[in-house]
Every structure is written in C-alpha cells, then in structure tokens.
C-alpha positions as CSV (number, residue, x, y, z in Angstrom):
1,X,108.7,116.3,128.4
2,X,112.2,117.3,126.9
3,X,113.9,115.1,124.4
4,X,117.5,116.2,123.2
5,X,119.3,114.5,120.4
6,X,122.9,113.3,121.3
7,X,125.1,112.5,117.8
8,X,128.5,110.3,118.9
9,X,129.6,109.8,115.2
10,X,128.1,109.9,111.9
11,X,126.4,106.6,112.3
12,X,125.3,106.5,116.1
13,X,123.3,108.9,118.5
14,X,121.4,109.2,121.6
15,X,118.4,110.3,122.2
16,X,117.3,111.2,126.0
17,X,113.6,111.6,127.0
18,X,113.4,113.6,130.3
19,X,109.5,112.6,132.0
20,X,107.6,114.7,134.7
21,X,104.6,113.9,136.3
22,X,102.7,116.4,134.1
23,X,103.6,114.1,131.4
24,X,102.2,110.9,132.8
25,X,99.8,111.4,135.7
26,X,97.1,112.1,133.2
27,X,97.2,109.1,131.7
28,X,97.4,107.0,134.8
29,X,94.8,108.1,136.3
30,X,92.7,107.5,133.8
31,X,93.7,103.8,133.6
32,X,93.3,103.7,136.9
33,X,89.6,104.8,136.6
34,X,89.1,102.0,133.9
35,X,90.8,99.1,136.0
36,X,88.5,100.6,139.1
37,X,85.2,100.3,136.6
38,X,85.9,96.8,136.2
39,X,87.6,95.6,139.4
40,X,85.9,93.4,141.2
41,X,87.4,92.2,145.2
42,X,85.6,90.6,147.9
43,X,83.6,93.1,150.0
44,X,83.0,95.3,147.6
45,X,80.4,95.4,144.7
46,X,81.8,95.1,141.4
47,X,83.0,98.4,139.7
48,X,82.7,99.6,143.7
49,X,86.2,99.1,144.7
50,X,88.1,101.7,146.5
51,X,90.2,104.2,144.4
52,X,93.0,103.8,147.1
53,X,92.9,100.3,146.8
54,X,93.3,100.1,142.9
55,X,95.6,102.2,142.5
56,X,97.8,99.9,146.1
57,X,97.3,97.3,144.0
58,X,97.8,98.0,140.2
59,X,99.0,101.6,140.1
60,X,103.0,100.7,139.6
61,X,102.2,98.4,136.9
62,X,99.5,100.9,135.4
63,X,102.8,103.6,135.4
64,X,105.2,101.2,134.2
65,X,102.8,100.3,131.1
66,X,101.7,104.3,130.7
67,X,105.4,105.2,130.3
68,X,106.2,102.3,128.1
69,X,103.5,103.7,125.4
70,X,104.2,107.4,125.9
71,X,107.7,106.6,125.3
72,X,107.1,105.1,122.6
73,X,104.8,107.1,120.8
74,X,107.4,110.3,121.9
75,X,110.6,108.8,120.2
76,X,108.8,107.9,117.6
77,X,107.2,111.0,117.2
78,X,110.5,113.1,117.5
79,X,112.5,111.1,114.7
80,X,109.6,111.6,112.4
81,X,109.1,115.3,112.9
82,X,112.8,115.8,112.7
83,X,113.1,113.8,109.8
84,X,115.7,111.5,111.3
85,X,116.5,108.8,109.0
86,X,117.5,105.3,111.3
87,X,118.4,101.9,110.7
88,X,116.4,99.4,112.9
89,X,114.9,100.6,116.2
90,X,115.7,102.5,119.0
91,X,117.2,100.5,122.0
92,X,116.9,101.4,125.3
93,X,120.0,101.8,127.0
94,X,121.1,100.2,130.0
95,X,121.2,102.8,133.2
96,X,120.3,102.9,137.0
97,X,117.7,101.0,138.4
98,X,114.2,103.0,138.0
99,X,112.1,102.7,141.0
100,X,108.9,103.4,139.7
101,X,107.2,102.8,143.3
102,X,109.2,106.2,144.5
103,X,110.7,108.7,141.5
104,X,108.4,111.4,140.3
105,X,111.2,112.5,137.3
106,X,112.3,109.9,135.2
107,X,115.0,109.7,132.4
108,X,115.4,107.2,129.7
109,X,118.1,107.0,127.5
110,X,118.2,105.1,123.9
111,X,120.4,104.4,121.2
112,X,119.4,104.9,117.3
113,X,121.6,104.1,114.5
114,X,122.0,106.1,111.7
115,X,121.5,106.0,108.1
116,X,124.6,107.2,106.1
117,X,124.4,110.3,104.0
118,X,125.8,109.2,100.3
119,X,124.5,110.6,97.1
120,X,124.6,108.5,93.7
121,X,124.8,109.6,90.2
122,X,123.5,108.0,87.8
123,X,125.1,108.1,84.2
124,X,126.8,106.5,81.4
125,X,129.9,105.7,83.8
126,X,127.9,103.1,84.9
127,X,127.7,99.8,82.9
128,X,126.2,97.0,83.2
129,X,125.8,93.8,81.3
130,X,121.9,92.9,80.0
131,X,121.8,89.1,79.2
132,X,118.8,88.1,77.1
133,X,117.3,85.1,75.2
134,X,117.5,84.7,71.9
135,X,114.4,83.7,70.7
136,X,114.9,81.4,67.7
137,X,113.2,78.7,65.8
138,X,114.5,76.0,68.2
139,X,113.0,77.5,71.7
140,X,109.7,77.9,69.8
141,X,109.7,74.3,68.7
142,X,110.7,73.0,72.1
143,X,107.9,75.5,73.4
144,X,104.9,74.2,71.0
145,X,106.0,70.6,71.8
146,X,105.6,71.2,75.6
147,X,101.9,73.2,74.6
148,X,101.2,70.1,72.4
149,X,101.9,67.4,74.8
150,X,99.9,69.7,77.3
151,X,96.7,69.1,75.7
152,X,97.5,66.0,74.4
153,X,95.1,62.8,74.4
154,X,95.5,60.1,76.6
155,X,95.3,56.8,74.6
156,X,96.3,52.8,75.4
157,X,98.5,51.1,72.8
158,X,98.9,47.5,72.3
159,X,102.6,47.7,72.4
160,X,104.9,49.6,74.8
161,X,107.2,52.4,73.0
162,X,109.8,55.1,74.2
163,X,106.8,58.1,74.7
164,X,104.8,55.3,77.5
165,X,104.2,54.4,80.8
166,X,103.9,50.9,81.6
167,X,101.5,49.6,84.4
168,X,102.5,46.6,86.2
169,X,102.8,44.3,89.1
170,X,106.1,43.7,90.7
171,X,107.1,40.6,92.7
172,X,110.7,39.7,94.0
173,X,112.0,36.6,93.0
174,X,114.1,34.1,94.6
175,X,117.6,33.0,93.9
176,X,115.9,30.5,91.1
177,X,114.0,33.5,89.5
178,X,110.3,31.9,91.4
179,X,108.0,34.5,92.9
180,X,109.4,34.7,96.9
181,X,106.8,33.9,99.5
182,X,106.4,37.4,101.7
183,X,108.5,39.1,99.3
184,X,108.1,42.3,97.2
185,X,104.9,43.0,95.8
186,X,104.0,46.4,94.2
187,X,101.6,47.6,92.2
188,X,103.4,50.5,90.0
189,X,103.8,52.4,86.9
190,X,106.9,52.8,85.0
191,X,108.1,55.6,82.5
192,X,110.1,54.7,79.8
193,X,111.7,58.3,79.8
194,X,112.3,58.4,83.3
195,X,114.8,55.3,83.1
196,X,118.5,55.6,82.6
197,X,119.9,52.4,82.7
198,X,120.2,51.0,78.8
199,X,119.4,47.3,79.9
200,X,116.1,48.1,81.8
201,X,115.1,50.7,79.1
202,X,115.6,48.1,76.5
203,X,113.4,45.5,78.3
204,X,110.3,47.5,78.7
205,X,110.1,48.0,75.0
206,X,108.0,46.3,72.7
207,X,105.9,44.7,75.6
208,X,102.2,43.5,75.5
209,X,99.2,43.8,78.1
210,X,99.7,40.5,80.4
211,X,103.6,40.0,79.1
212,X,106.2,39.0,82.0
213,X,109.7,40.1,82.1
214,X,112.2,39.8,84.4
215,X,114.5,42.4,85.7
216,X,117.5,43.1,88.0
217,X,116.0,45.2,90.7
218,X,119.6,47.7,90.3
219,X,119.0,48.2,86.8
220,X,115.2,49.5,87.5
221,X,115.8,51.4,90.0
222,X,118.9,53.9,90.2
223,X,118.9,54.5,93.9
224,X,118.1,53.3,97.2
225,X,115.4,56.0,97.3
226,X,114.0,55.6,94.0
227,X,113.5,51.8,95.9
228,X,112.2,52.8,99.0
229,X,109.9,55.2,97.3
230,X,108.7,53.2,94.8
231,X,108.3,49.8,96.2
232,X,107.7,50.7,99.9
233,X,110.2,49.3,101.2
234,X,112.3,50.4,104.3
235,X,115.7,52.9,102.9
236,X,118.3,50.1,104.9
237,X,116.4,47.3,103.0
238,X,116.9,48.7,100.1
239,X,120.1,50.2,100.2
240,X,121.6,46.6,100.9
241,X,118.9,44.7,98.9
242,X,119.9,42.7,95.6
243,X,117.3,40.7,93.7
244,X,115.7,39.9,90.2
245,X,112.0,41.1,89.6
246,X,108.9,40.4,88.0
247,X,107.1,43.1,86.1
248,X,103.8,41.4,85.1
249,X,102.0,44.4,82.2
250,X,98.5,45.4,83.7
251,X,98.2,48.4,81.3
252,X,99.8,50.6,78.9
253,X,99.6,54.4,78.8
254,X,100.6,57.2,76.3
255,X,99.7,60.5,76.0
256,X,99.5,61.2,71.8
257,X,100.7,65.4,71.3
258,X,97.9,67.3,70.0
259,X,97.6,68.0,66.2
260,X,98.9,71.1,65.2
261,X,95.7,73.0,63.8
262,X,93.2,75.4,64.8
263,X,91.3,72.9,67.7
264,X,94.4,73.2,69.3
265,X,95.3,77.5,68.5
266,X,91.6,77.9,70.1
267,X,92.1,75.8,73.1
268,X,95.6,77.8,74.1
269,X,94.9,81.3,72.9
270,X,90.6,81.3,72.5
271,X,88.2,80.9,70.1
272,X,89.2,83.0,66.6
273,X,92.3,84.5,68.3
274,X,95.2,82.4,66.6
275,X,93.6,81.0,62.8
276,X,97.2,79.6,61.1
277,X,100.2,77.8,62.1
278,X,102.5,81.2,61.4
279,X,100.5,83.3,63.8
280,X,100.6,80.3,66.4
281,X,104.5,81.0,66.1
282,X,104.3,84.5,66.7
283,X,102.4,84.5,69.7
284,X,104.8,82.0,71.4
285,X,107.8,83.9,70.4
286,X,106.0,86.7,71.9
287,X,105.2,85.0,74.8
288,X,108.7,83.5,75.0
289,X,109.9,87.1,74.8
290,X,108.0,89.1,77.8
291,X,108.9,85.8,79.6
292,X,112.6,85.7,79.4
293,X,112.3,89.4,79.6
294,X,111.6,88.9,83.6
295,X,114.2,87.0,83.9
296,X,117.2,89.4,82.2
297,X,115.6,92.1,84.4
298,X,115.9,90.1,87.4
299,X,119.6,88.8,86.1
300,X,120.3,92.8,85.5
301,X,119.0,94.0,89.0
302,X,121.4,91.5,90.7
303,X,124.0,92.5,88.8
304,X,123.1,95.9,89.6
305,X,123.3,95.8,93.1
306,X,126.3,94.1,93.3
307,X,128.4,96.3,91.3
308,X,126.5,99.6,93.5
309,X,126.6,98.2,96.9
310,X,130.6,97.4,96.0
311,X,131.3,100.5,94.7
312,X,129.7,102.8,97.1
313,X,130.8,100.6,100.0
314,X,127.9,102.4,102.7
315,X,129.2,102.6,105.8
316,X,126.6,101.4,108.4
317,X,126.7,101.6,112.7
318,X,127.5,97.8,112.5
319,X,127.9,97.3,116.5
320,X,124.6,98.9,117.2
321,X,122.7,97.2,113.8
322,X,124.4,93.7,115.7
323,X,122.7,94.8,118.8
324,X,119.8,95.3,117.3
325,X,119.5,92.0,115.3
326,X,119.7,90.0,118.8
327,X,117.3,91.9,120.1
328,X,114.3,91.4,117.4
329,X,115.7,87.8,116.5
330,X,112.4,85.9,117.0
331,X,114.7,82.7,118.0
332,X,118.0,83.1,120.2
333,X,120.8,83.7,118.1
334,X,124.8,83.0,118.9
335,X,127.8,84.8,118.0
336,X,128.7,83.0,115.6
337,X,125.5,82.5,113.2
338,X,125.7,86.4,114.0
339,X,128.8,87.1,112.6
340,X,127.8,83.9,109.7
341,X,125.0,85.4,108.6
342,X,125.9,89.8,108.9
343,X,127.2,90.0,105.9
344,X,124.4,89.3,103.8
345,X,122.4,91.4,105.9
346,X,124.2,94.3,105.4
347,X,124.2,93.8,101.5
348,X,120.7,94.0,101.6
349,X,120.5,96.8,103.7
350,X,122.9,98.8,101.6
351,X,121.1,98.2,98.5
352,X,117.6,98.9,100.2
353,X,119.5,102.1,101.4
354,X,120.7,102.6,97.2
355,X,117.1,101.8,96.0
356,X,114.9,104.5,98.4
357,X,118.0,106.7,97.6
358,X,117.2,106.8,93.6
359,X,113.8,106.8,94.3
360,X,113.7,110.0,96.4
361,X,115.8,111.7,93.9
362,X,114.0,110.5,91.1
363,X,110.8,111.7,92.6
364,X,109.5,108.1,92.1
365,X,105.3,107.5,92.8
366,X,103.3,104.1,92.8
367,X,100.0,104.9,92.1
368,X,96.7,103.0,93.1
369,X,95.8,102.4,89.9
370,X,99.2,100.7,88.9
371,X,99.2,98.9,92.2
372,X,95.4,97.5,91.0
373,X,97.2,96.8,87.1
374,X,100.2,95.1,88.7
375,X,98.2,92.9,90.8
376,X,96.0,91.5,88.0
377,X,98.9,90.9,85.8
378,X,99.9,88.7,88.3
379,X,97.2,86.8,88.7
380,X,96.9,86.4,85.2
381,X,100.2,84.7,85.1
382,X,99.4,82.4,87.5
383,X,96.3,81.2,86.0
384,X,98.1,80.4,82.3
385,X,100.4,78.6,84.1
386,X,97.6,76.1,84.2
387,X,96.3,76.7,80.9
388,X,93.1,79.1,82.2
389,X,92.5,82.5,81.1
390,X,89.7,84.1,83.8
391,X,87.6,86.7,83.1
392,X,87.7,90.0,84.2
393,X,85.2,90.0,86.8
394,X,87.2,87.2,88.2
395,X,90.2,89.1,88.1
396,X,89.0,92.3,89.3
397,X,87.6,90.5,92.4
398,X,90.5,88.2,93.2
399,X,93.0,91.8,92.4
400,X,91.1,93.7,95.5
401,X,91.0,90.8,97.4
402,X,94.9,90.8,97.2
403,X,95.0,94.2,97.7
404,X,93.6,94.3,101.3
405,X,95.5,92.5,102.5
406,X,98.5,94.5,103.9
407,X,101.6,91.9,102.9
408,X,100.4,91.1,99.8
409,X,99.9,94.6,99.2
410,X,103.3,95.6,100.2
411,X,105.0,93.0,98.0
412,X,103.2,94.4,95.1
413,X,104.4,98.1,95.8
414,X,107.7,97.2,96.5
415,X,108.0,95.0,93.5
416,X,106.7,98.0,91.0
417,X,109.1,100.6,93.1
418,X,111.8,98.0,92.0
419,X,110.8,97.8,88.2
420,X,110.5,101.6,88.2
421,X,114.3,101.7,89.8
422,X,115.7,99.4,87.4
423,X,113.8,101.5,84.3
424,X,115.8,105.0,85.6
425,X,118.9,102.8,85.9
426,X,118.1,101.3,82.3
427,X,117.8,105.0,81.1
428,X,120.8,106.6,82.5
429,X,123.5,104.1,82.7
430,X,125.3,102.2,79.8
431,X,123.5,98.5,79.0
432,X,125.9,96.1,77.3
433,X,123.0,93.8,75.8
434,X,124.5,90.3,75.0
435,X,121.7,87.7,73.2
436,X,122.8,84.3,74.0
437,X,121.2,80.9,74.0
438,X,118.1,79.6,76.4
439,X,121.2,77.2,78.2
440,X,123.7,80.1,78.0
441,X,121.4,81.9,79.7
442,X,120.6,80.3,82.8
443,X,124.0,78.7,83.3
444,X,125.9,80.3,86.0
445,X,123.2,81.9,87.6
C-alpha cells in the first residue's frame, strides 16, 4: 500500500491511498471462509457450501466492506503517525467509477482539512475584565431568608394574609352574579404573591375558612394562559371569555420561616458545625462567595474567547469544513441554515483550536485523581441543591459510577482542562477586577 500526502494550500490537502491485491486479498479470503462456515443453501449441508459459490455470491460485497475498513484504519493510521493535525474528517473524493467486480489496483483519493499553525503568547498585553459579586449584608439576608423559608413550617391561619395561599372553589357566575348552570367550576389554590392586579390582591386579604367573594375573572387571572391553565378551560375560551367569579375559601395555607437559632444552623450545615448567628453569616457569605465565583469565571472565559478568537482571527479551510458539516449532519441541512448557522461554528472551533493550543504549550495534565475530585464536587453540589449532604461512601460510589461512563467522563475532563486554561490565562494576562452588585452582575449577560 502507498499513501502520499498532497498539500494545495495551507489549509487543504490530499491524501491518495494506492491498494494492491497483497494489501486486501488476505483479508477477503478470510471473510470469505467465515461467511462459508456459516452459509447455509439448499443442497448443501450447512457450513458445506462450495467455496466457489460463496465467494459468486458474496465476494464483491466481502471486497467492497474489506476495503472500506482497511482504508479506514490506513488514513487514519497515516495522519496519526505523521502527526497531521485536521479539522473534521477525511472525505472521499469524487473520481471514476470503481468496478470492484474487475480491477485488481485500486486508488482512492480524499480530502482533509487542515488545522492552522498560529502561536499565542500569553502576557500582560492581554486584559480582560473579571466581574464579581460583592458579597454584602444585603445578599446574605436575602440568602438566609430563602434558607429560612426553606425549612420553614407549614401552618393554617384563620385569616388569609400577604405570605398565604388560599384554597378554594371557583364557579362562574352569570350576568346577575348566580352560580351558571354548566359553567366554570375549579377546585384551585391561589397565592397571594403570585397576583399582580391591586383589586384581586386586595380581595383575598383578610378572608376566613368558608368566606365567599366575588371576583372579575380579568383581574384573577393576568392572561389567557394563566386561565386555560388554571381553570381548564380551552385557550380560545378563555382568551375571549369575560365573567365574574366565585372563590368559596376551602383552606388556608402559610408556610411560617424558621427561627433563626441553632435547630435551624444544625439542619443546613449538621449537628455542632454552625453554634451562633455570626458564624451562620460566615458560612453563607462563604458559600455565596465560591458560588458567584463560578459564575465570574464563566463570565471571564466568555469574555476571553471572544476577545482571542477576534484578535487572532484563525483562518480555517471553510469550503471543505462546509462540506464536511453536510456530510455528518445527522438531519439534511440547506444552504441557507448552512450559511445561518457557520458562523458560530467556526467561533467555536477557533477557540477549541486557542484552548488545546495553550494547553500543549503549557504542558497542561488532567490527572485520574482530579478527574475522581472533580466528579464528587459535582455531585456534592447537586445534592445541596436539595438541602442533603451524602456521605462519602455514597459519593465515592455514585463518582465511579459517573466515571465509566465515557460522556460523562469526557465532560468532566474537558471541564477541568477548561478551569486549568483559564487559571494560566488568570496568571499571565492583566485582570481588571470590578466588584459590583448581585443585579449589576447578571444584567447584560
């Protein structure tokens, strides 16, 4: 087998595989032999079958599936070895009709596109801007509100305030405010908070189990969704419907915020962890800290690759890369959702192209161990988003369980090659920090 390497510019080459039979017949044969093994044709006892007749039969198909592999395990082979460093996949390239009945010689043609060469340097020249969160007493005391209503104990008042839900029974009325024969009924619940019409949030105030009030079904309900949803009804009913209603009480619901003591420091943080109010504080603001802290890093690495991809501007073999993403495109794709959607490819591609750049230079290494770290701070995470801390059997077992598995694996690598990228970047390039407010902070982006 020969295979020669044809560059037409920086960005695009050819490479040609020349096939003898030495290369294939090998292979064939022994395909043959397994089809024969298993063949099974009237006349003959099964696994008895004629060599001659197998190969009549199934031996163009057996050469045309032979070739297909050993081509592809040879081009494969040949950009590895010679360290060629492509963008998408080879294509085969359209020649001469291959009669695979009669040649003995083949040659097959296909096209590779080519990573640019670029190198980056990394220095103060650089500079970016690092948004973060300024922690103060405000976002803690929004914070602990949210933990106390979290654990927070469901009671029933007599009377219906501003913090309740009201349970009732709803019945449309006719044009002389009686209960309408086939009309509306619904049994519901209705939060006080949730309303924003003044009239109806006026009305459900102050009410008692059993009480009757009567409403004007556009100042309950907001839009003809928030209708259709909430009192079954069809979305062209209630977008044209205009009615009073009935909201009979059934029940009244509150949830009362947890006292602020050590029942409650022992329930978020464990038994003994947390013992006053101060050190409850701390931990949030903490908390709040390595939280937001995520967030500026992700708000940094988009600004990051923005201002690289611009001002590197890689050059990539966009006719063949277009090509290519037709050919793997798991649906058909047109011209024009082509040409729509490039764009954003590319960016991505140039700053995948930036990142394995800086981490080849930088020498960068994901270990095992940090893989098995990264992958039980995760789950961590998600179990305190539910209030739970597991222990660390349960962690351990539910970290190798993710592990295996190849995606979720790769996602985890990827994600620490990312956080180590963004660390040399934090270290060798100037970071304009600016602390601003939680709403500062997330508006615009």
């Amino acid at each position: 087998m020969n295979i020669t390497k044809h560059e037409i510019d920086n960005l695009n080459a050819e490479i040609k595989i020349a096939v003898t039979p030495v290369d294939y017949e090998g292979k064939v044969n022994d395909a043959l032999k397994k089809v024969q093994r298993q063949a099974s044709m009237p006349g003959f006892r099964p696994g008895k079958v004629p060599a001659g007749l197998i190969k009549k039969q199934y031996g163009t198909q057996i050469l045309v599936d032979e070739m297909n592999k050993l081509l592809q395990d040879s081009i494969y082979k040949y950009i590895e070895e010679n360290k060629i460093e492509i963008l998408g996949n080879p294509l085969p390239k359209e020649q001469a009709q291959v009669d695979f009945e009669k040649q003995k010689d083949f040659e097959f043609t296909y096209e590779i596109g080519l990573a640019p060469q670029f190198n980056i340097d990394l220095n103060k020249t650089h500079s970016f801007n690092h948004k973060t969160v300024k922690i103060d007493d405000t976002l803690i005391d929004k914070y602990i509100k949210d933990v106390r209503k979290n654990y927070g104990k469901p009671v029933n008042p007599e009377i219906s305030g501003e913090k309740d839900v009201i349970f009732v029974d709803i019945n449309e009325l006719d044009e002389t405010n009686a209960i309408k024969p086939g009309g509306i009924f619904k049994s519901t619940s209705i939060s006080y908070e949730r309303l924003t019409n003044e009239k109806a949030k006026a009305k459900v105030i102050g009410l008692k189990k059993d009480d009757k009030i009567i409403i004007d079904i556009n100042e309950l309900y907001e839009t003809a969704i928030d209708k259709s949803v909430s009192l079954g009804i069809d979305k062209e009913i209630a977008e044209n419907i205009k009615c009073n209603l009935q909201l009979t009480v059934k029940n009244i619901a509150r949830l009362d915020e947890a006292e602020l003591n050590p029942e409650l420091f022992d329930k978020v943080y464990g038994a003994g962890n947390v013992k006053t109010e101060e050190e409850f504080r701390e931990k949030i603001k903490a908390e709040l800290a390595l939280m937001f802290n995520a967030d500026s890093d992700r708000f940094l690495r988009t600004e990051i690759e923005k201002n690289l991809v611009e001002k590197l501007n890689l050059q990539l073999p966009d006719a063949f890369l277009k090509r290519w993403l037709k050919v793997v495109n798991e649906k058909p794709i047109t011209e024009e959702e082509l040409e729509k959607d490039y764009p954003n490819y590319t960016k991505a591609m140039q700053w995948k192209l930036i990142e394995n750049k800086i981490i080849k230079d930088n020498e960068i290494k994901v270990s095992g161990e940090e893989a098995a770290d990264e992958a039980k701070l995760f789950i961590r995470s998600e179990y305190a988003k539910y209030g739970q801390q597991p222990d660390e059997e349960e962690v351990n077992k539910i970290a190798k369980d993710l592990l295996s598995r190849e995606k979720e694996a790769q996602k985890i690598f990827e994600n620490l090659y990312s956080k180590k990228v963004l660390e040399i970047i934090k270290q060798n390039c100037t970071l304009t920090t600016n602390e601003v407010s939680y709403d500062d902070f997330f508006k615009n982006n």
